[in-house]
C-alpha positions in Angstrom: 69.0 158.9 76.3 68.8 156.0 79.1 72.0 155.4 80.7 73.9 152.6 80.3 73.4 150.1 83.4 76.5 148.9 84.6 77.9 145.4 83.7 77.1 143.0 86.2 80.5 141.7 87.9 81.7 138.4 86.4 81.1 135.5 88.3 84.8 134.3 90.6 85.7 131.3 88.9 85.7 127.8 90.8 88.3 127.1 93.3 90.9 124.0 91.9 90.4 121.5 94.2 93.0 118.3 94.6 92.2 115.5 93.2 93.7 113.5 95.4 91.2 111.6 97.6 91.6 110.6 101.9 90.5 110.7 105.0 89.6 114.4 106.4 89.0 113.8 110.0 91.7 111.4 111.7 90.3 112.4 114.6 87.3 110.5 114.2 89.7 107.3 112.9 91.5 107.5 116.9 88.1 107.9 118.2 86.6 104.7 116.3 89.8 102.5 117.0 89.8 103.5 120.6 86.1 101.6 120.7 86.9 99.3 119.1 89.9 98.7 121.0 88.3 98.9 124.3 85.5 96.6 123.6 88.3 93.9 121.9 90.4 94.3 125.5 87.3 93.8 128.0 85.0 91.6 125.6 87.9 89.4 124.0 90.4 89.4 125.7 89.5 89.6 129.4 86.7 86.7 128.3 86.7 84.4 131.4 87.8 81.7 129.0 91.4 82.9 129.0 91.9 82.5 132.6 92.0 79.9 135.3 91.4 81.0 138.9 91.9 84.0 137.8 95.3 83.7 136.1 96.0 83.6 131.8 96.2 80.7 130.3 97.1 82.1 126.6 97.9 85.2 125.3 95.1 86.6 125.2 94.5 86.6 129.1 98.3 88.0 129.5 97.7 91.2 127.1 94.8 91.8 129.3 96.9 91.5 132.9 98.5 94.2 130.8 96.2 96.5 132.3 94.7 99.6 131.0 97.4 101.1 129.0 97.3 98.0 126.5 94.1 99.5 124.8 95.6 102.7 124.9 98.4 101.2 123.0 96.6 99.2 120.6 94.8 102.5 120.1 97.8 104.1 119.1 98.8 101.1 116.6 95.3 100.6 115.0 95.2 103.7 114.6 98.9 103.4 112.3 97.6 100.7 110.6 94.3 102.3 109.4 96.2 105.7 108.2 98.7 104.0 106.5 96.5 101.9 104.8 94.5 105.4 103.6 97.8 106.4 102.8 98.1 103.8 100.3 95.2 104.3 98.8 95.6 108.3 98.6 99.0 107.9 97.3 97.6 105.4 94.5 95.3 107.6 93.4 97.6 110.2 93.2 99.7 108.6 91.3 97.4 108.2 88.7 97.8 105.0 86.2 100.6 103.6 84.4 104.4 104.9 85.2 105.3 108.3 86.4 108.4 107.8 84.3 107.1 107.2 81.4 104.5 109.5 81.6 107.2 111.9 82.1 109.0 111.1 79.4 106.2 111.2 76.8 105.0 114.5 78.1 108.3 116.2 77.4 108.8 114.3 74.0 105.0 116.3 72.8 106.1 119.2 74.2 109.8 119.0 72.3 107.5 118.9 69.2 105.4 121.5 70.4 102.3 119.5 70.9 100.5 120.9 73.3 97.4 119.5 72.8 98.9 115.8 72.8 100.8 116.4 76.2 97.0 117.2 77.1 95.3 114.0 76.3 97.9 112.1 77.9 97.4 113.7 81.2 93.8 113.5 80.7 94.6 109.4 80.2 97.1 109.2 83.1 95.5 111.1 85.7 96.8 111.7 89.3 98.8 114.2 90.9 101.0 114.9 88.3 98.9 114.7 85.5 97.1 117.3 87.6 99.9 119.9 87.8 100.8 119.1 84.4 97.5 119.7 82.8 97.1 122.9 84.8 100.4 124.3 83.6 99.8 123.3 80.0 96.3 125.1 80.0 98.3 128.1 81.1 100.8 127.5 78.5 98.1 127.9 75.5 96.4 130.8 77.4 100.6 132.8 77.1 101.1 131.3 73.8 97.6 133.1 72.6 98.0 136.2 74.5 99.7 139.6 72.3 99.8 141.9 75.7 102.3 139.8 78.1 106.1 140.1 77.4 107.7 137.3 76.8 109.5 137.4 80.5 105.9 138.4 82.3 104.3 135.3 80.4 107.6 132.9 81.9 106.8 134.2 85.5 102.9 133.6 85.1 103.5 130.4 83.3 106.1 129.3 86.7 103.5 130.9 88.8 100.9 128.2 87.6 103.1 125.3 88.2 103.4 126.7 92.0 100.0 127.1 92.7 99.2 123.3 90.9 102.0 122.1 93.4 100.6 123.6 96.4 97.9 122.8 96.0 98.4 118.9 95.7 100.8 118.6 98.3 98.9 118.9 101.6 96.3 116.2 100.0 99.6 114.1 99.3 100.7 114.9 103.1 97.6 114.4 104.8 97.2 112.4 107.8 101.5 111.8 107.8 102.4 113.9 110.6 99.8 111.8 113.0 101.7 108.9 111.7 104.8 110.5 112.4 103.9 111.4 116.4 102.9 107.9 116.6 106.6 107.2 116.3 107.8 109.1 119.6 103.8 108.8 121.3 104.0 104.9 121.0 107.3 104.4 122.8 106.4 107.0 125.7 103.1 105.3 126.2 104.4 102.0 126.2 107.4 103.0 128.5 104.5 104.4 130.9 102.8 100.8 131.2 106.4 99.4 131.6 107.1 101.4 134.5 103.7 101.4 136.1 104.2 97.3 135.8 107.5 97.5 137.3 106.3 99.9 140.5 103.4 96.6 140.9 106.1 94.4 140.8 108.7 95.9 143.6 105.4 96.7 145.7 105.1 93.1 145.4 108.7 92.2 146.6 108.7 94.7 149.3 105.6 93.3 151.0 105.9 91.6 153.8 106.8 88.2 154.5 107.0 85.8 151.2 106.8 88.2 148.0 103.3 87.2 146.5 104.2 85.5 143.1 100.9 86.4 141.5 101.5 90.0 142.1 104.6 89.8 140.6 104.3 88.1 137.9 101.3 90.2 136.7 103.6 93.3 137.3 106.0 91.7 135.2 103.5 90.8 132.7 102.1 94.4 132.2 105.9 95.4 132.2 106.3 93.3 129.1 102.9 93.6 127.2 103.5 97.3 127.3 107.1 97.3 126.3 105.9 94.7 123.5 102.8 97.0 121.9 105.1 100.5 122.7 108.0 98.9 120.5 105.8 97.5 117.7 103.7 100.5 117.6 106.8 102.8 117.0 108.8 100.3 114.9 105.3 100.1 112.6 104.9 104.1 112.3 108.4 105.0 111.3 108.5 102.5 108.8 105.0 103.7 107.5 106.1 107.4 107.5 109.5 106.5 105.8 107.9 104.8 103.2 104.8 107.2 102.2 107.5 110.2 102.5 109.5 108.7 99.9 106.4 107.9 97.9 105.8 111.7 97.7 109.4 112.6 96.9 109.1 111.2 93.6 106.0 112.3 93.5 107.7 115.8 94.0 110.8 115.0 91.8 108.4 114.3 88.7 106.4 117.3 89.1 109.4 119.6 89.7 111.0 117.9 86.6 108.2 118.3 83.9 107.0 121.5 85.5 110.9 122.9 84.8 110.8 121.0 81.3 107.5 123.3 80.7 108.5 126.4 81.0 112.0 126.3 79.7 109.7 125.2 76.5 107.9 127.8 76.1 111.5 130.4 77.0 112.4 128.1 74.1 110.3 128.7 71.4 108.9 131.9 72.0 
């Protein structure tokens, strides 16, 4: 009799990917805004239009007797402005269309009448992050509600254990990209108060030369005191109000998902 050749080994199933969508390499964004910020500070604004004799005569020539920590700086606060505006869009995305609220609220009205299936369709037409999670944990919910072998307490802890692992997994997508937003906030000011004292060292070497101090030395000392001071400030102000406002963004975020995912399995402890 031939033997029986062994089963072949079940293929792993795919790995759950977020669905929430950004930039991967922020890197590359710092890299791309300090070219383009280099060639705006030498190209632009050191043009030989902006001076006279060799001294500003807009705004444009007094960034650049800024010297070269401005493009460093505007470095820094392009580079805010581009990740908070990816941010946005992430964070859109994730959270999916229509209201989380109501979304919410629908989803735990199907699953008070046990409708598992129409909690389904919904997340399939809302989408996002929480739509995500939810949809995970409800595919989990009709996989215990089918199976005779799990006790009822072993089924709970798997059914929890779902709603976990759908968290985690969306969260660092939500989070991406935030913590570079959030150095900006100390790496802004530091930088800026670099170029502030490095202006104010030009100026003094100017007032302790000797004879008459030289005006023009001072007042572009004074100038690349200010223009540094000026991008520092903005730079930092700009980040923590970006970071502040995408963190609370994913707190509710958070709050929803913690909600239904609790809603879910005291539902199933509930009716089983």
């Amino acid at each position: 009799m031939e033997a029986q050749k062994p089963s072949k080994p079940s293929k792993p199933t795919t790995e759950k990917i977020s669905n929430v969508r950004g930039i991967r390499n922020a890197f590359m964004v710092i890299v791309a805004c300090f070219i383009v910020c280099v060639l705006l500070f030498w190209f632009w604004f050191g043009h030989e239009s902006h001076f006279e004799e060799g001294h500003p005569i807009d705004i444009w020539g007094t960034i650049f007797k800024g010297g070269v920590i401005v493009p460093i700086l505007q470095t820094l606060f392009l580079t805010v402005i581009v990740l908070s505006v990816e941010r946005w869009i992430s964070l859109s995305s994730a959270k999916g269309k229509g209201s989380i609220p109501k979304f919410v609220a629908a989803v735990k009205a199907c699953l008070a009448k046990n409708d598992i299936n129409g909690a389904m369709a919904l997340c399939d037409k809302q989408r996002g992050s929480v739509a995500a999670v939810v949809k995970s944990a409800l595919i989990r919910y009709k996989e215990m509600d089918e199976n005779t072998v799990l006790s009822k307490e072993q089924k709970i802890t798997t059914l929890q254990k779902e709603v976990e692992e759908a968290t985690a997994l969306e969260m660092p997508a939500l989070q991406q990209n935030l913590p570079i937003v959030a150095t900006m906030t100390t790496l802004g000011t530091l930088v800026g108060l670099l170029g502030t004292v490095i202006g104010m060292i030009k100026s003094f070497q100017a007032l302790a030369a000797s004879g008459a101090p030289d005006s023009t030395e001072l007042s572009t000392g004074i100038s690349e005191a200010l223009i540094n001071t000026a991008f520092g400030i903005a730079t930092g102000a700009f980040a923590v109000i970006s970071y502040n406002f995408y963190t609370n963004k994913i707190d509710n975020l958070t709050y929803a998902i913690d909600e239904i995912g609790f809603s879910i399995v005291q539902t199933f402890a509930a009716t089983h």
